[in-house]
C-alpha positions as YAML, in Angstrom:
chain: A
units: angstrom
residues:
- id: 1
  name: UNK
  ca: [247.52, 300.46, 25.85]
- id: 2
  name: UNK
  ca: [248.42, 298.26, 28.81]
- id: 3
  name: UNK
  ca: [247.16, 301.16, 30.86]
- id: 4
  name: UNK
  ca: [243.72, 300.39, 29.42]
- id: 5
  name: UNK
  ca: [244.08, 296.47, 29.60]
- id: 6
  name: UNK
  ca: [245.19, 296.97, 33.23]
- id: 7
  name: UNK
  ca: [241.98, 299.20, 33.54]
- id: 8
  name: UNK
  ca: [240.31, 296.12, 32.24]
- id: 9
  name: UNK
  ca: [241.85, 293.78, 34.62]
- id: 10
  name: UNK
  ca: [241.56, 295.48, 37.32]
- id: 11
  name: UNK
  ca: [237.56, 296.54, 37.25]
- id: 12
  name: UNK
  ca: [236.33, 293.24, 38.08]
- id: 13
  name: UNK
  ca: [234.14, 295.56, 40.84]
- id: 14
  name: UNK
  ca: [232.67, 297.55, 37.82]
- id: 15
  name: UNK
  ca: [229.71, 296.68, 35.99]
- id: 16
  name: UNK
  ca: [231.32, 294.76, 32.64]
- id: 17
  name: UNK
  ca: [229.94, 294.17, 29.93]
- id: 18
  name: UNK
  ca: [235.56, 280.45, 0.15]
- id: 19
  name: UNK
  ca: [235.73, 276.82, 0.93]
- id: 20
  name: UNK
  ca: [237.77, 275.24, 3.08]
- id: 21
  name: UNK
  ca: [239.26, 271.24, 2.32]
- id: 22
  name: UNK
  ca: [238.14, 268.88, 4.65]
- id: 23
  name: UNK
  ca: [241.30, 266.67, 6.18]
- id: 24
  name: UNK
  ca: [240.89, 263.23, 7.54]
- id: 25
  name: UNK
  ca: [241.56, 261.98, 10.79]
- id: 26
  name: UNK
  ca: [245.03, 260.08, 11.01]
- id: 27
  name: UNK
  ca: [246.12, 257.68, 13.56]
- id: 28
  name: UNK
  ca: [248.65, 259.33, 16.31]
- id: 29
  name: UNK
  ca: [252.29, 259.11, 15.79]
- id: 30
  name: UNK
  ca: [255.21, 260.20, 18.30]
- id: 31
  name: UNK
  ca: [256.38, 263.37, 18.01]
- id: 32
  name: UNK
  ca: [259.72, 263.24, 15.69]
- id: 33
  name: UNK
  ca: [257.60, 261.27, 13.19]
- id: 34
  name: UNK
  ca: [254.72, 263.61, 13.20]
- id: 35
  name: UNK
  ca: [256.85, 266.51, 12.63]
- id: 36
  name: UNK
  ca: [258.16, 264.54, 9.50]
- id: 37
  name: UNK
  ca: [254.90, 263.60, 8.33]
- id: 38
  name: UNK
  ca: [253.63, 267.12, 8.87]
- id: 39
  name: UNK
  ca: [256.80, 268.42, 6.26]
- id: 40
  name: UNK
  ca: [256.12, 266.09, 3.80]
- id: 41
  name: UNK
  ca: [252.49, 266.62, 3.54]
- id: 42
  name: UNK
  ca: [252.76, 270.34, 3.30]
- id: 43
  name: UNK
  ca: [255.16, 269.71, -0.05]
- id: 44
  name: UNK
  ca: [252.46, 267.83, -1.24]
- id: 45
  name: UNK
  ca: [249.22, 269.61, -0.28]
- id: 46
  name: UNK
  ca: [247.90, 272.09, -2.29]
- id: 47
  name: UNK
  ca: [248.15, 275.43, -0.25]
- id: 48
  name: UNK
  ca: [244.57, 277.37, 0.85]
- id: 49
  name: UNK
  ca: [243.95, 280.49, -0.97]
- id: 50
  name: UNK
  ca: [243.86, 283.23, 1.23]
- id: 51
  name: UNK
  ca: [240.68, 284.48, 3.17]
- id: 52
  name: UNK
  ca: [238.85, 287.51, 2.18]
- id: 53
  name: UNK
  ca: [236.81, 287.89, 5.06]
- id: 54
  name: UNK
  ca: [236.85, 287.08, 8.72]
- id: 55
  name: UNK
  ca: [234.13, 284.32, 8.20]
- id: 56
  name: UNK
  ca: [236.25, 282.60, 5.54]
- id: 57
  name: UNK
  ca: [239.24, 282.75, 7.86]
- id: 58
  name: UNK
  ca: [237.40, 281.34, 10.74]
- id: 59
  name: UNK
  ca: [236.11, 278.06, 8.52]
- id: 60
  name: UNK
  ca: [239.87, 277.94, 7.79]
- id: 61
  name: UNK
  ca: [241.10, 277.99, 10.93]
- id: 62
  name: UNK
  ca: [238.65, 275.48, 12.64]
- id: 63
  name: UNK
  ca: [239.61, 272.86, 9.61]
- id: 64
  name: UNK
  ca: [243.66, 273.59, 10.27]
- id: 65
  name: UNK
  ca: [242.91, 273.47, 13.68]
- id: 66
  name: UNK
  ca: [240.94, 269.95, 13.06]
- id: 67
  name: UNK
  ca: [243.61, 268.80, 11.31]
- id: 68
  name: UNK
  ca: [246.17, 269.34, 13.49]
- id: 69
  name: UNK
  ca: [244.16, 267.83, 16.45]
- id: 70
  name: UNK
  ca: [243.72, 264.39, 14.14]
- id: 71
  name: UNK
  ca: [247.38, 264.02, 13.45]
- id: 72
  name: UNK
  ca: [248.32, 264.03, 17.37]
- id: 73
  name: UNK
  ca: [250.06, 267.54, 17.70]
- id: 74
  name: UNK
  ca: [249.94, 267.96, 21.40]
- id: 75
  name: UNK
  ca: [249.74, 272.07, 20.98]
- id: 76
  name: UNK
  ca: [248.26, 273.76, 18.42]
- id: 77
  name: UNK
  ca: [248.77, 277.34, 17.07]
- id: 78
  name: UNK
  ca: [245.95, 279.67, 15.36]
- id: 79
  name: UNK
  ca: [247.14, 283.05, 15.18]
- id: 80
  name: UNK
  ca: [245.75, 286.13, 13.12]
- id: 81
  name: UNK
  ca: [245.50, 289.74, 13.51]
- id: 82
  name: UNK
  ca: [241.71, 290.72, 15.20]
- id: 83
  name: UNK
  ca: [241.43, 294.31, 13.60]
- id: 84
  name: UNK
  ca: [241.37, 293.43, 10.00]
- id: 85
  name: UNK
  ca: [243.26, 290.60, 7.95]
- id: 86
  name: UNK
  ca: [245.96, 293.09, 6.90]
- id: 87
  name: UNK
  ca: [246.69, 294.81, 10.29]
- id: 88
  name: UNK
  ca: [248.40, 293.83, 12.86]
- id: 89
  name: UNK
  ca: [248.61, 292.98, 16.80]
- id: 90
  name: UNK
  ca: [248.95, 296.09, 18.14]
- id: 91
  name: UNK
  ca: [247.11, 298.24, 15.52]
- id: 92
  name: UNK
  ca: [244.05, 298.55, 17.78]
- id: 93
  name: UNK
  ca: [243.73, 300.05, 20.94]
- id: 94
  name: UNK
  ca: [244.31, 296.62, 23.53]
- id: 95
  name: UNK
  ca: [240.68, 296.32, 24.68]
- id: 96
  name: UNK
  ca: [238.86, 296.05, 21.44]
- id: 97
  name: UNK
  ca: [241.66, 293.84, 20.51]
- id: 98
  name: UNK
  ca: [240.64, 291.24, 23.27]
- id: 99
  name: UNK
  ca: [236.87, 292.26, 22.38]
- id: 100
  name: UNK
  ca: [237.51, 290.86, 18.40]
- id: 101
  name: UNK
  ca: [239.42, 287.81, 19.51]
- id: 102
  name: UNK
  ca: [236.90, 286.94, 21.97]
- id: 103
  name: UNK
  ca: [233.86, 287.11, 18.96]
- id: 104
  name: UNK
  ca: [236.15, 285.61, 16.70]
- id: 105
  name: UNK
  ca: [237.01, 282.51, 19.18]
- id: 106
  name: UNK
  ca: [233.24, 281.88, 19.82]
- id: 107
  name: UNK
  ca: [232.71, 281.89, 15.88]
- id: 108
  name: UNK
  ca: [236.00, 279.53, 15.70]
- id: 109
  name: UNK
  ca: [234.60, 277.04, 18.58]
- id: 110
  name: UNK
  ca: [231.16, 277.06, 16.62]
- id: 111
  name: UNK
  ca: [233.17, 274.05, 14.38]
- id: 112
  name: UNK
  ca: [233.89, 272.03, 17.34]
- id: 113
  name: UNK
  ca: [229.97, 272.04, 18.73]
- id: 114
  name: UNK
  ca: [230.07, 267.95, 18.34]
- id: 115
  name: UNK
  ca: [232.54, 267.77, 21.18]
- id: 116
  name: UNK
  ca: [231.69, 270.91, 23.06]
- id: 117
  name: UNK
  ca: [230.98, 269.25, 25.99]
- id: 118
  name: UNK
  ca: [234.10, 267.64, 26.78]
- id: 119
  name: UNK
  ca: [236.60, 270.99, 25.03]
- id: 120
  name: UNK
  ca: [236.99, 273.39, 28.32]
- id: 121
  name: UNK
  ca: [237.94, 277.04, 27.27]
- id: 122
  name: UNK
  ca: [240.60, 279.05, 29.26]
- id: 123
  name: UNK
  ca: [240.81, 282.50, 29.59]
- id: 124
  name: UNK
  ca: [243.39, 284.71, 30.53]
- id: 125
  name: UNK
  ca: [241.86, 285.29, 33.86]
- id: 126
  name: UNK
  ca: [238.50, 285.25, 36.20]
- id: 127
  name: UNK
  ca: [237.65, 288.99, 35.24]
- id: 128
  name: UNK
  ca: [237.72, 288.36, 31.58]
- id: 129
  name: UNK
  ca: [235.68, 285.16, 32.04]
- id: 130
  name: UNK
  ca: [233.28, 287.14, 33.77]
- id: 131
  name: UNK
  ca: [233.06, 289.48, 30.80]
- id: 132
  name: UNK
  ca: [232.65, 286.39, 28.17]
- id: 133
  name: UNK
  ca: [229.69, 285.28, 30.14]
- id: 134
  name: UNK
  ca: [228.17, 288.71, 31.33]
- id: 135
  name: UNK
  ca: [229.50, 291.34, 29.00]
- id: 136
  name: UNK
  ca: [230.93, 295.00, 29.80]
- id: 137
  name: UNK
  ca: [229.22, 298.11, 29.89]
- id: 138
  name: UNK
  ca: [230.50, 301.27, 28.18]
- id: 139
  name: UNK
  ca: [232.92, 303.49, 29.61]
- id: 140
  name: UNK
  ca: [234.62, 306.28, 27.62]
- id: 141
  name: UNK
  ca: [236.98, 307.44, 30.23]
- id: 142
  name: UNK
  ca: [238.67, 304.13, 30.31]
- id: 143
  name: UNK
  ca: [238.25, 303.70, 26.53]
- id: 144
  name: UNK
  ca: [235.95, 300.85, 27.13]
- id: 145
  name: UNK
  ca: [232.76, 300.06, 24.48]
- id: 146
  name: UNK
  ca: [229.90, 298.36, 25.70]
- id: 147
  name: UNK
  ca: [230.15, 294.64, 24.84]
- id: 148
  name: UNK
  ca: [227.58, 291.76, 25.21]
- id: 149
  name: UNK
  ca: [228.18, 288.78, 26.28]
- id: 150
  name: UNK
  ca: [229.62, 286.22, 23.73]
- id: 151
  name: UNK
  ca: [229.64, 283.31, 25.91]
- id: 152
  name: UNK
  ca: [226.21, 283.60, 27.98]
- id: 153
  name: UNK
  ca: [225.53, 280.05, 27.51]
- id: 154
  name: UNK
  ca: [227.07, 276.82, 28.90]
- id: 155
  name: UNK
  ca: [227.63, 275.16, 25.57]
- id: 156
  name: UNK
  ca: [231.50, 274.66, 26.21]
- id: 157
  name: UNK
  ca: [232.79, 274.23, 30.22]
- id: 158
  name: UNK
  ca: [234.86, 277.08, 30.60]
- id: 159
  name: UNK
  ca: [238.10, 278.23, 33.34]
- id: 160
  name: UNK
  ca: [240.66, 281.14, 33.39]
- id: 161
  name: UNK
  ca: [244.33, 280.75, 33.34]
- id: 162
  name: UNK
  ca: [244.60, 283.49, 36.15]
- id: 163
  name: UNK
  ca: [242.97, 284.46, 39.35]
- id: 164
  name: UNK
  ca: [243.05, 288.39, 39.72]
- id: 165
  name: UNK
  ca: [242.39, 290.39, 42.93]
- id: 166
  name: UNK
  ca: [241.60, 293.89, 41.77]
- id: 167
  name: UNK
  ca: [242.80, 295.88, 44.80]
- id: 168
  name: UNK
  ca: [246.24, 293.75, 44.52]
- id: 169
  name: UNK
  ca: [246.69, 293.96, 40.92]
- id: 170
  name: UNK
  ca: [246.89, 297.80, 41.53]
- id: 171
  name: UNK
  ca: [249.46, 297.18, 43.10]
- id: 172
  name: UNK
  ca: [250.76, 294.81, 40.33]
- id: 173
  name: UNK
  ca: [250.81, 291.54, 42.48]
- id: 174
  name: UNK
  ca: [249.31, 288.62, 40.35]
- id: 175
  name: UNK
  ca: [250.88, 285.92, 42.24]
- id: 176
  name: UNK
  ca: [247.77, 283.92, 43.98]
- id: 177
  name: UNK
  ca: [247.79, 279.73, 45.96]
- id: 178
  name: UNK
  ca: [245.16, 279.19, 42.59]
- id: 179
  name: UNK
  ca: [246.19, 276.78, 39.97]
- id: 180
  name: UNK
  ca: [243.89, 276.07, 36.84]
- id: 181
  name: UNK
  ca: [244.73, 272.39, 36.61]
- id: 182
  name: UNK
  ca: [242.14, 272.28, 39.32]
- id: 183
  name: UNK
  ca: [239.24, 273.24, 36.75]
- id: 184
  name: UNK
  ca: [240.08, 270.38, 34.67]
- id: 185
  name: UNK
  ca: [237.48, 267.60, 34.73]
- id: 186
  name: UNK
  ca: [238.28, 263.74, 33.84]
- id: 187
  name: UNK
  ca: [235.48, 264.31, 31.03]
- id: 188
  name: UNK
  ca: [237.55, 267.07, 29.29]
- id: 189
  name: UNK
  ca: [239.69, 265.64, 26.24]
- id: 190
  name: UNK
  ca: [240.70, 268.88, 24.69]
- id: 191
  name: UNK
  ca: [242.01, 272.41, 26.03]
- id: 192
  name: UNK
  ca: [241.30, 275.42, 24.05]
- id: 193
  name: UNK
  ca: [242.98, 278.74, 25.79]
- id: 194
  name: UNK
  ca: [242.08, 282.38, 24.75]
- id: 195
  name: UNK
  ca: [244.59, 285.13, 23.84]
- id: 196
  name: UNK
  ca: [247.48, 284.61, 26.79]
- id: 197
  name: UNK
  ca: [249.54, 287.48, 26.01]
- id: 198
  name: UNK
  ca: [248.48, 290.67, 28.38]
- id: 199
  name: UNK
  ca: [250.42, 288.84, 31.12]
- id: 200
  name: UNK
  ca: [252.22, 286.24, 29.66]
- id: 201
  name: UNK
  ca: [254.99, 285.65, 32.48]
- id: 202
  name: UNK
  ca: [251.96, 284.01, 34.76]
- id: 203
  name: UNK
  ca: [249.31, 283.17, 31.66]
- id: 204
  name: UNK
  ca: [252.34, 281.04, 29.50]
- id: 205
  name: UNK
  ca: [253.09, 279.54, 33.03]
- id: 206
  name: UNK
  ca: [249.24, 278.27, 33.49]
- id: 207
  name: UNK
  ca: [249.71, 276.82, 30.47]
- id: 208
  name: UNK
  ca: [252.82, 275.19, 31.19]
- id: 209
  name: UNK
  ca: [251.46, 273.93, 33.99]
- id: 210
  name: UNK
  ca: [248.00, 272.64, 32.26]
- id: 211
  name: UNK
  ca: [250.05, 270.45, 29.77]
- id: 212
  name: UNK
  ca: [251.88, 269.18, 32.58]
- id: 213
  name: UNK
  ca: [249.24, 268.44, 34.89]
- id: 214
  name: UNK
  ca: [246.87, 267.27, 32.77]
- id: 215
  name: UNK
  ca: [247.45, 267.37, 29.16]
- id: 216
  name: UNK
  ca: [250.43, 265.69, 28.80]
- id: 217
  name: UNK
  ca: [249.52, 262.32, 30.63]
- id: 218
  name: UNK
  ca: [246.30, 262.08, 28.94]
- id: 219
  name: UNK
  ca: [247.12, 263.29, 25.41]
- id: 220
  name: UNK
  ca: [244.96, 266.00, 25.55]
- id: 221
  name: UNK
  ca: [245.47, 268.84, 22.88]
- id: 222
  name: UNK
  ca: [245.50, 272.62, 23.98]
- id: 223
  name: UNK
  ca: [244.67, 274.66, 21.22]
- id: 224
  name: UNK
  ca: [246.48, 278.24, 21.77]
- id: 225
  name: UNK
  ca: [244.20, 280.83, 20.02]
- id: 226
  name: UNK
  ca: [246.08, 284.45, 19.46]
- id: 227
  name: UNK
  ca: [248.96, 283.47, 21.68]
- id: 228
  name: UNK
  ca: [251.19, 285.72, 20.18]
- id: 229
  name: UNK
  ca: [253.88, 283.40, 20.35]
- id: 230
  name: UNK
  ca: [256.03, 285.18, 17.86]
- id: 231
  name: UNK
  ca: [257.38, 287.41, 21.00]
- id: 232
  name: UNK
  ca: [259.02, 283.73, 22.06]
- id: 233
  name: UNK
  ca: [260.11, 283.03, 18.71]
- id: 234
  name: UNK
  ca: [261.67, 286.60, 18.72]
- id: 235
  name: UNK
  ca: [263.11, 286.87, 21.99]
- id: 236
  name: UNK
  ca: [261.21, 289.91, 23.09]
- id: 237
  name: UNK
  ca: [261.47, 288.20, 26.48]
- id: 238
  name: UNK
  ca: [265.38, 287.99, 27.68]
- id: 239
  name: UNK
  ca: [265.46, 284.93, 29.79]
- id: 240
  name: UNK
  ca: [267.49, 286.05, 32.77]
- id: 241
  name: UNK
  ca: [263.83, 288.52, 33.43]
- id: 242
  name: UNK
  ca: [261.99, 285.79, 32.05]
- id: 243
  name: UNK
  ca: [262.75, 282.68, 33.01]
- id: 244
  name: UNK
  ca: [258.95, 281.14, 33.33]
- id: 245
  name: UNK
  ca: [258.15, 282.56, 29.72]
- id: 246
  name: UNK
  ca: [261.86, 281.11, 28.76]
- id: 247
  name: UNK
  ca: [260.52, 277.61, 30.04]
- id: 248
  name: UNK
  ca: [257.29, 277.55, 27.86]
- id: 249
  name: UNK
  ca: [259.70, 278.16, 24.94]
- id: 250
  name: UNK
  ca: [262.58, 275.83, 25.22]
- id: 251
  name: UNK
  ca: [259.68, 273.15, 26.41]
- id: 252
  name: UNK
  ca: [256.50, 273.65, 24.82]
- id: 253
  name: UNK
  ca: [257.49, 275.54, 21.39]
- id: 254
  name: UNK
  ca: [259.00, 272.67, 20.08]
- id: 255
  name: UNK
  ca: [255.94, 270.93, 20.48]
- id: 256
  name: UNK
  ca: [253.88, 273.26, 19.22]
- id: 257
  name: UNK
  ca: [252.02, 273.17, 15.86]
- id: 258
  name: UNK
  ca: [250.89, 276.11, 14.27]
- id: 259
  name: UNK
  ca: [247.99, 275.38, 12.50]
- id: 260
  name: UNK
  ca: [246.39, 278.69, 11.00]
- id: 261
  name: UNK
  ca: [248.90, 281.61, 10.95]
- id: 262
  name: UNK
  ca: [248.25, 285.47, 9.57]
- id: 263
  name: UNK
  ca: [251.30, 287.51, 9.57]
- id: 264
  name: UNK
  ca: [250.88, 291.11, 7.90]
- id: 265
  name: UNK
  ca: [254.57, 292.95, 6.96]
- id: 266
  name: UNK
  ca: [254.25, 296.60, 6.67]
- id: 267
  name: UNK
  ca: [256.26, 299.52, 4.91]
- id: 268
  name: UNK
  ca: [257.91, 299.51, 1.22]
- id: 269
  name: UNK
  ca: [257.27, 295.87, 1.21]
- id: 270
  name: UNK
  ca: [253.92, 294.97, 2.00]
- id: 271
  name: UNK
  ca: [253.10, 290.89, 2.20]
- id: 272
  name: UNK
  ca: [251.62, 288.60, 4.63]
- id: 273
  name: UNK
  ca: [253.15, 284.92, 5.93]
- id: 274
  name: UNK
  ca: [250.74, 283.10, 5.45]
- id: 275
  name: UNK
  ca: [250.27, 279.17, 6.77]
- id: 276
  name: UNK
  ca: [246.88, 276.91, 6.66]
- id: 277
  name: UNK
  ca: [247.26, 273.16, 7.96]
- id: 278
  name: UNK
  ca: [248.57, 270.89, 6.18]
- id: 279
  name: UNK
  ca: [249.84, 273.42, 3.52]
- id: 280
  name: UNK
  ca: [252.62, 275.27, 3.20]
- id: 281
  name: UNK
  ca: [254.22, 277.89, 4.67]
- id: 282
  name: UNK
  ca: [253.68, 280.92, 1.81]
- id: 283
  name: UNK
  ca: [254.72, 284.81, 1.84]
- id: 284
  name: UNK
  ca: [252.45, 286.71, -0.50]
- id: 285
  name: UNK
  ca: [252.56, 290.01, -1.97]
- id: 286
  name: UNK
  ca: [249.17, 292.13, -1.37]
- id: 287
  name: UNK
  ca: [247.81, 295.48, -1.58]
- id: 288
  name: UNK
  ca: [247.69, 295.98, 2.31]
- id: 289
  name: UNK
  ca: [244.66, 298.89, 1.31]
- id: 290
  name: UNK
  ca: [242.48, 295.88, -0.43]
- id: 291
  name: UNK
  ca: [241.37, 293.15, 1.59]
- id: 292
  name: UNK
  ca: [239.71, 290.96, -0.93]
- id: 293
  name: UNK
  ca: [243.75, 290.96, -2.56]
- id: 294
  name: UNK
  ca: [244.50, 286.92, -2.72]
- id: 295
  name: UNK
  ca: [247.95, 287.45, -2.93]
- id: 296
  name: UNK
  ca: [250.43, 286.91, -5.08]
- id: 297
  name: UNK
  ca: [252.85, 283.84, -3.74]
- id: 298
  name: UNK
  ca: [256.36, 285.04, -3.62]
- id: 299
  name: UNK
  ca: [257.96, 282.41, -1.42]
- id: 300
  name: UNK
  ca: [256.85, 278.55, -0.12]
- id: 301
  name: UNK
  ca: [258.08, 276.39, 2.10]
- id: 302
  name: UNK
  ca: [257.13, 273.01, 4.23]
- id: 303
  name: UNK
  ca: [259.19, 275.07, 7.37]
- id: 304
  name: UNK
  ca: [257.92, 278.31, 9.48]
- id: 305
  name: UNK
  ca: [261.01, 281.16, 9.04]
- id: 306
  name: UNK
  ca: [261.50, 283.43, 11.42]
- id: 307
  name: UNK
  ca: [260.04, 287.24, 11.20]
- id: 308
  name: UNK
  ca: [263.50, 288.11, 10.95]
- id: 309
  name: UNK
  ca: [264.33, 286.12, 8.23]
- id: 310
  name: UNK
  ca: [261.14, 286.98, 6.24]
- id: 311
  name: UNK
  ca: [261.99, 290.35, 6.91]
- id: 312
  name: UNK
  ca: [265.59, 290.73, 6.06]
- id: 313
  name: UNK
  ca: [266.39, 287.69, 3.80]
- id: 314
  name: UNK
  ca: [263.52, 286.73, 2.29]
- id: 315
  name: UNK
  ca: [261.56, 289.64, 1.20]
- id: 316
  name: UNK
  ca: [264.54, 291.72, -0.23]
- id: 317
  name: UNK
  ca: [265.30, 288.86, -2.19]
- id: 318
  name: UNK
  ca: [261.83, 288.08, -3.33]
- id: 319
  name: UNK
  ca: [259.76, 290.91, -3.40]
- id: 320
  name: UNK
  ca: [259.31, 293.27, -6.63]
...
């Protein structure tokens, strides 16, 4: 699979081709007292039923997302799988993967059109920009389907995270004088950055470095769509090989809000964790072979568990 992503990032050369409850703005608070405020009102909101299509999930998410924004969270999380809503990352080949998220961000940014012009989208790097705006052409020898372009238009400013060189990245050198803190304008007031997670050691670091630089001093919220930040949560990254993805974790996790979260569990125990802001966090138990399942809610809570404790604690204890 990274073989084929690689393929991707290196052929810049090549030819590329339900309801949903509204949530009022609230005044900003600091962080501590956010983070309270955020428990308590996901004991006492009534929790989202779960989506039965893509297009339900996306109203969801822009609304969590919304939410999140108005209450002052200074990072914010929306995270789902991009195959179908009970696969997960990893179940399609890497490409495609990136393909779906990339449709499914444009539908996501559609609820955010009344501030387009001042929300600048980030992605992962300048070849995959170049496919947003110009689309890819088929190629079945690198796996590769034809795709049109999903961002032809200049409704929202746009950067990249990343600035490839295709005959170095052969070589697997990434490392470039570029910083993306330079695409920021003084008319931007919110961040919104596309699926970091092919290269995470540099992409988490542009991040870093875009809350630093800019976000941070001017309270401006990034909004981390398909992230997969559950490989910092799980320590798939050892720090002493890691230490720029180690950074984003100790520093930016904490800070981090996850708005709209779709976690699928697989095997004798099939659920899905399952979190839409302000609600709570819920595990349900679904038929993983019917999509338009709701669930049935095994577990609640006002705090995110870990995988590990969903899968070893929670679901043996929980699930019949």
């Amino acid at each position: 699979m990274h073989t084929q992503l690689s393929q991707r990032r290196e052929g810049a050369q090549r030819a590329r081709t339900a309801t949903v409850r509204p949530c009022a703005p609230r005044p900003r608070v600091t962080l501590r007292a956010q983070q309270t405020e955020q428990q308590a009102e996901a004991r006492t909101q009534p929790a989202a039923t779960f989506p039965v299509s893509y297009d339900q999930a996306m109203r969801q998410a822009q609304e969590a997302a919304k939410a999140a924004v108005a209450a002052g969270a200074p990072l914010v999380e929306v995270e789902f799988p991009s195959t179908t809503l009970t696969g997960v990352s990893g179940d399609g080949e890497g490409q495609n993967e990136m393909n779906a998220s990339m449709g499914f961000l444009r539908q996501f940014l559609g609820g955010f059109r009344s501030r387009a012009a001042s929300t600048r989208v980030f992605f992962p790097d300048n070849v995959e920009l170049d496919v947003a705006r110009s689309g890819q052409t088929e190629d079945p020898s690198a796996g590769r389907k034809a795709l049109d372009p999903v961002f032809g238009d200049d409704t929202f400013p746009m950067g990249y995270l990343t600035k490839q060189n295709a005959a170095w990245a052969v070589l697997g050198f990434y490392k470039s004088s570029f910083s993306p803190s330079d695409l920021v304008k003084d008319t931007d007031d919110m961040l919104v950055v596309a699926y970091p997670s092919f290269n995470p050691r540099e992409e988490l670091s542009a991040v870093y470095e875009l809350y630093e630089k800019k976000a941070k001093a001017r309270s401006m919220p990034i909004i981390l769509f398909n992230a997969e930040l559950d490989r910092l949560r799980g320590g798939y990254y050892p720090s002493v090989f890691f230490p720029e993805i180690a950074k984003f974790g100790k520093d930016l996790l904490p800070l981090t809000t996850t708005a709209y979260y779709i976690h699928n569990f697989k095997g004798t125990r099939p659920a899905t964790l399952f979190r839409c802001y302000p609600g709570p966090w819920q595990l349900l138990k679904r038929d993983p072979l019917n999509e338009n399942d709701p669930g049935q809610v095994l577990w609640e809570s006002d705090k995110m568990p870990t995988l590990k404790e969903v899968a070893l604690e929670i679901l043996p204890a929980v699930w019949r």
